[in-house]
C-alpha positions, 0 to 999 in steps of 0.5 A, a space after each residue: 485528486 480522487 481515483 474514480 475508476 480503480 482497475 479490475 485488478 485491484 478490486 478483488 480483495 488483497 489487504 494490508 494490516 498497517 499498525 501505523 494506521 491502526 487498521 486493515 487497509 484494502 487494496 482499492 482505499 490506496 486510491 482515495 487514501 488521503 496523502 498523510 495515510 498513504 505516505 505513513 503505509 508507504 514508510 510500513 511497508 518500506 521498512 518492511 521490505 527493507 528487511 529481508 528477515 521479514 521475507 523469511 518469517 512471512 513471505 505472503 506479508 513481505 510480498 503483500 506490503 510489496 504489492 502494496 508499496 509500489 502501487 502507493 508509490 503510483 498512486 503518489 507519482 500521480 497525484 505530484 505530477 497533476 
């Protein structure tokens, strides 16, 4: 499924830089995010926030990758639930 209308909040800037992707990955392509790519950034930034470390090195990736995983999950939930 194709996300047509992506909600005003999630289309102001906010990107994640996924070294799984091997690229910079905005907010607003979670939506159309084929499902291998959106199931690889969810694993990323999952180990991310799995380590509290990382919280204490750079707490705007850690909150980012938060940000990021629980509207893939969503985006994830939906697409199953068709």
């Amino acid at each position: 499924m194709q996300f047509k209308e992506i909600p005003p909040q999630e289309s102001r800037e906010k990107w994640f830089r996924s070294h799984l992707l091997g690229r910079e990955v905005e907010l607003r392509e979670l939506y159309e995010m084929p499902q291998p790519e959106l199931d690889l950034l969810m694993a990323e930034t999952a180990e991310l926030r799995s380590d509290q470390g990382n919280r204490e090195r750079n707490v705007g990736k850690y909150c980012t990758a938060g940000y990021f995983l629980e509207l893939a999950r969503i985006i994830d939930h939906r697409r199953l639930n068709e």
